[in-house]
SEZA-88906 format. One record per residue (C-alpha): x, y, z; residue in one letter. Coordinates in steps of 0.05 Angstrom, whole numbers, padded with zeros to 5 digits, always signed. Each point is the difference from the previous one (the first is absolute). Example, Ala and Ser with C-alpha at 12.3 -4.5 7.8 and 13.67 -1.06 7.14 Angstrom:
<nodes>
+00246-00090+00156A/+00027+00069-00013S/
</nodes>
This chain:
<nodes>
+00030+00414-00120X/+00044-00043+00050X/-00034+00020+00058X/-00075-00019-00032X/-00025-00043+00058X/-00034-00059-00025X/-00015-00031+00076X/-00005+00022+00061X/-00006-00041+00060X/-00018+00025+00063X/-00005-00028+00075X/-00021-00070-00031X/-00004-00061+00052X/-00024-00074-00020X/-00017-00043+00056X/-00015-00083-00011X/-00031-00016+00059X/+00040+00028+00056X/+00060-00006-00035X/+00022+00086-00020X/+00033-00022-00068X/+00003+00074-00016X/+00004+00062+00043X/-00007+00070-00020X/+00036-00005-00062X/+00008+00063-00051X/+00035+00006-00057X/+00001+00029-00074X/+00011-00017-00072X/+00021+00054-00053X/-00002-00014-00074X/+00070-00033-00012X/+00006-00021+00057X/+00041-00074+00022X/-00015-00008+00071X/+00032-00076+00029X/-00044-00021+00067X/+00057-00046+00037X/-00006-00031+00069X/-00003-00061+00032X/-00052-00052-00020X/-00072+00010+00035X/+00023+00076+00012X/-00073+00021-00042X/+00044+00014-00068X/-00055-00039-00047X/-00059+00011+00044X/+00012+00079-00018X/+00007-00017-00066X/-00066-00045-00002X/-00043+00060+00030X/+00034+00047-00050X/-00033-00045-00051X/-00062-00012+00046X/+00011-00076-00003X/-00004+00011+00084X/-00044+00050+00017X/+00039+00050+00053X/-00029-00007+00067X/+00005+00085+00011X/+00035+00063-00039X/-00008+00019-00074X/+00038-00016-00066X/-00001+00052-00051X/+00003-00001-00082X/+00006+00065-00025X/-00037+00030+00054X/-00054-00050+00004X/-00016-00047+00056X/+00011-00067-00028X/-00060-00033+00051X/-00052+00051-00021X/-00053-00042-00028X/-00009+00034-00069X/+00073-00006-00009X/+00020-00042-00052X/+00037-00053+00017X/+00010-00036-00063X/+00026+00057-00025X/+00048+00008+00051X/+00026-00071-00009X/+00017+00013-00063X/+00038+00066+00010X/+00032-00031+00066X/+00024-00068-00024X/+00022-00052+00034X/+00065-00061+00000X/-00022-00057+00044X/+00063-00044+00032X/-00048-00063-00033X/-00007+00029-00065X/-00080-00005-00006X/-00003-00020-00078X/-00060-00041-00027X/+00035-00066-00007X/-00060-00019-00051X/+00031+00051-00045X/+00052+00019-00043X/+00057+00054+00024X/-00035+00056-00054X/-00077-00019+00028X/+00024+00007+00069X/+00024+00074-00031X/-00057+00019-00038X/-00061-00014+00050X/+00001+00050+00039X/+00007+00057-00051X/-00052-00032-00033X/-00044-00010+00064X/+00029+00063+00046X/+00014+00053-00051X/-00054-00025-00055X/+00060-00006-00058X/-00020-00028-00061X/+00031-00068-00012X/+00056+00024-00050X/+00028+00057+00041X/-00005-00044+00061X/+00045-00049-00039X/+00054+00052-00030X/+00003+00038+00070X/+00009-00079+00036X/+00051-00015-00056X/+00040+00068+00010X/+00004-00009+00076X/+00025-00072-00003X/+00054+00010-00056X/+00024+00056+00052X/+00006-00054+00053X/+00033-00045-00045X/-00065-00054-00006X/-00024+00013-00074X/+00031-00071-00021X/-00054-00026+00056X/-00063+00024-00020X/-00035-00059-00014X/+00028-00036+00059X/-00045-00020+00052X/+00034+00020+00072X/+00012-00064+00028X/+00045-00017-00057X/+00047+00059+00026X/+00053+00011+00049X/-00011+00050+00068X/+00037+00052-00032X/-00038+00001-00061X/-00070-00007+00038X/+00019+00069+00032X/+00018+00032-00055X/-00062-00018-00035X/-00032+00030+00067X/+00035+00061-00004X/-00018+00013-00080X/-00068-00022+00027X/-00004+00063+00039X/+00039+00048-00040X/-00054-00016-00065X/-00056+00033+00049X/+00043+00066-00001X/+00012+00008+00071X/+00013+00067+00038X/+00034-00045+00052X/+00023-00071-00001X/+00002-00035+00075X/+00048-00057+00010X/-00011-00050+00053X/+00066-00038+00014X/-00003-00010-00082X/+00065-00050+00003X/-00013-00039+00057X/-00036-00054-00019X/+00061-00007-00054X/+00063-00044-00003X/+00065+00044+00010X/+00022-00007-00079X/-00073+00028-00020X/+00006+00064+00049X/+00043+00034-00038X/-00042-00004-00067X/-00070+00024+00044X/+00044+00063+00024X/+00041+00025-00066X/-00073+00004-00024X/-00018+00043+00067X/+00067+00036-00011X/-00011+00019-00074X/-00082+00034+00024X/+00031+00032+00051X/+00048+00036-00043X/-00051+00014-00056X/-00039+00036+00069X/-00058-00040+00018X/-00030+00006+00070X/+00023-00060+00041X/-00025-00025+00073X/+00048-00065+00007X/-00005-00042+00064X/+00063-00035-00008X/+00054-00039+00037X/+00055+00020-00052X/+00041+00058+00036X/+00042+00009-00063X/-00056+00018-00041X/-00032+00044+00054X/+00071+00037+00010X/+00010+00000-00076X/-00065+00004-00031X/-00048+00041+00051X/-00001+00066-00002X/-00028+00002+00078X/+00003-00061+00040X/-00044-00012+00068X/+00012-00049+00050X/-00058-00022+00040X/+00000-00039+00067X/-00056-00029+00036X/-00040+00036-00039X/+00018+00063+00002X/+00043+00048-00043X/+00067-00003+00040X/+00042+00044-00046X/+00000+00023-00072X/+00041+00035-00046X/+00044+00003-00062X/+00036-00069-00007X/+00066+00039+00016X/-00023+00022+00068X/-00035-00066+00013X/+00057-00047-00024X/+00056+00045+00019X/-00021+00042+00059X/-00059-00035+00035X/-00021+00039+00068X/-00048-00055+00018X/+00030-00059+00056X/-00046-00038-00036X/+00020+00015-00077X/+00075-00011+00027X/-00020-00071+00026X/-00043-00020-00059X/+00051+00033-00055X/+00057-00041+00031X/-00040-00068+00001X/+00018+00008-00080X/+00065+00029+00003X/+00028-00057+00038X/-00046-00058-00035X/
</nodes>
């Protein structure tokens, strides 16, 4: 079961104007898998993630979902938004409604869920996240940390094969961080597939179960968080790694 690839990636490139944000990059995703994409800002980390989700349509190569070409036009891609979720840095709710709406819609709109079991399965996510007193809140009357945790229930109530991250903590003050990740921390251990663009080194050495560190972009170096933390063979991974271990 652990090696059930969900995604492949292969030779994908994204190009805004003439400026290469992405170049030849491949990579996979296995069921249970935590993979942490680290690097310095502008090194391409989000724009992968946005043409994994399609939300930037890749300028050459192929993305795979089971098998199937995710830019074939009978694929589904509603569908595949649901299955591969998404955590924005800026949260994304519906400030016109309350936390469980913002939870419900789309099951109700995406899935076709009738209202009720849109409501229990909204209700069950955000009690796991710690937000059931705030159902009835609107989002502006909550804090950062809350706002992505309502995000992140947002996503898990569609039923997601794989949840992508982009830089989910930092658009947060330092006291909230910690809250957004123990939530991260507690899926990963229950074994949902994670794809977390992310500045926090502890929680890609900790957390990730594969970490890759991309540079200009490209894939400079990947591996387990041991070999990348511990044993980097990359110039470049050495240089970035010790930015953090001497901030």
């Amino acid at each position: 079961m652990d090696d059930k690839k969900i995604l492949q990636i292969n030779h994908l490139s994204k190009t805004f104007g003439k400026n290469q944000v992405l170049k030849d990059v491949d990579f996979s995703v296995s069921q249970g898998n935590v993979i942490s994409i680290i690097g310095a800002s502008g090194s391409g980390k989000s724009t992968l993630l946005r043409c994994i989700n399609l939300l930037e349509t890749p300028t050459s190569g192929e993305i795979l979902f089971h098998g199937d070409n995710i830019q074939d036009r009978n694929f589904n891609l509603t569908s595949y938004r649901g299955k591969v979720g998404m955590v924005f840095q800026s949260f994304n709710l519906f400030s016109n409604m309350t936390v469980l709406e913002n939870c419900v819609i789309g099951q109700r709109k995406v899935l076709g869920k009738a209202q009720k079991e849109a409501e229990e399965r909204a209700n069950f996510y955000l009690a796991k996240v710690g937000m059931a007193p705030y159902i009835n809140a609107k989002p502006k009357q909550l804090s950062g940390g809350q706002k992505q945790r309502v995000a992140i229930a947002r996503s898990l109530a569609m039923e997601p094969e794989v949840l992508l991250f982009d830089e989910p903590t930092s658009a947060l003050d330092p006291q909230m961080v910690g809250e957004v990740l123990s939530v991260m921390r507690a899926l990963a251990d229950e074994g949902l597939t994670m794809l977390v663009v992310t500045h926090e080194m502890a929680f890609a050495r900790d957390i990730s179960n594969h970490v890759v560190f991309m540079k200009d972009g490209v894939i400079c170096e990947e591996g387990d968080p041991d070999q990348i933390f511990n044993f980097p063979k990359k110039d470049e991974t050495i240089d970035f790694l010790s930015r953090f271990r001497n901030g």
